[in-house]
C-alpha positions, 0 to 999 in steps of 0.5 A, spaced: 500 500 500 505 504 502 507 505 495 500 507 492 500 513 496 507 514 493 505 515 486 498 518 487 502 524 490 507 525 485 502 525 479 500 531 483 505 535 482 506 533 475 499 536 474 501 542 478 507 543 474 504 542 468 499 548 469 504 553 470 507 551 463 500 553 461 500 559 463 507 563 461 506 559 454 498 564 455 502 571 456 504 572 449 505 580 453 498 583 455 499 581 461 501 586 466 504 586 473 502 592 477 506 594 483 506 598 489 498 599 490 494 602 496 491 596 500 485 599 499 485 598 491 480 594 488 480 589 482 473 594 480 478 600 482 484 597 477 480 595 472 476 601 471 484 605 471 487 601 466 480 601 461 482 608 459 488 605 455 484 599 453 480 593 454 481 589 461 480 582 460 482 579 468 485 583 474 487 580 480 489 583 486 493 578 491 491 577 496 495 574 504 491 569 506 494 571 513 490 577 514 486 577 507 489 584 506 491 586 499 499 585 498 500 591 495 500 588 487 495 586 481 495 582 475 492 586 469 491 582 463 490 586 457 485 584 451 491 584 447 499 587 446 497 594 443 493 595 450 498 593 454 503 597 451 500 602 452 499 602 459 505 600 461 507 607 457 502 612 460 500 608 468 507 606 469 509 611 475 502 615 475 498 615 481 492 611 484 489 611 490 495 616 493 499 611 492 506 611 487 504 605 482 509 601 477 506 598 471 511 592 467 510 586 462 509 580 467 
């Protein structure tokens, strides 16, 4: 029995290994790393700030699972290349919330 066990956990890990694979191949660049935000920033608070550069696909705020505060960064995912650039080119170092933000290709 004991090496049953053994092989259904590496088997896990192979999966989740595959899955973040998946996700760098998924980045062809409009997928942006945002830094330095406020505690307070929402996802609904980034998305509508990056909308005036273009159309926002997905916006994750990390959260700490400790404290459930945010950590002060986000993922924005662009609709496409074009959009992304922009943002980088005219968020980076702007200010949302009273707060300094960096914008940067993931």
């Amino acid at each position: 029995g004991r090496s049953r066990s053994r092989s259904r956990s590496r088997s896990r890990n192979r999966s989740r290994s595959r899955s973040r694979d998946k996700d760098d191949v998924r980045n062809p660049g409009n997928n942006l790393y945002v830094t330095g935000l406020s505690t307070r920033t929402q996802e609904t608070d980034l998305e509508k700030f990056f909308s005036k550069e273009g159309k926002v696909k997905d916006c994750r705020v990390v959260i700490d699972p400790r404290t459930k505060e945010s950590r002060g960064f986000a993922f924005v995912t662009m609709e496409n290349v074009e959009d992304a650039r922009r943002c980088i080119k005219y968020l980076h170092r702007t200010v949302l919330e009273g707060r300094l933000i960096s914008v940067a290709k993931v």
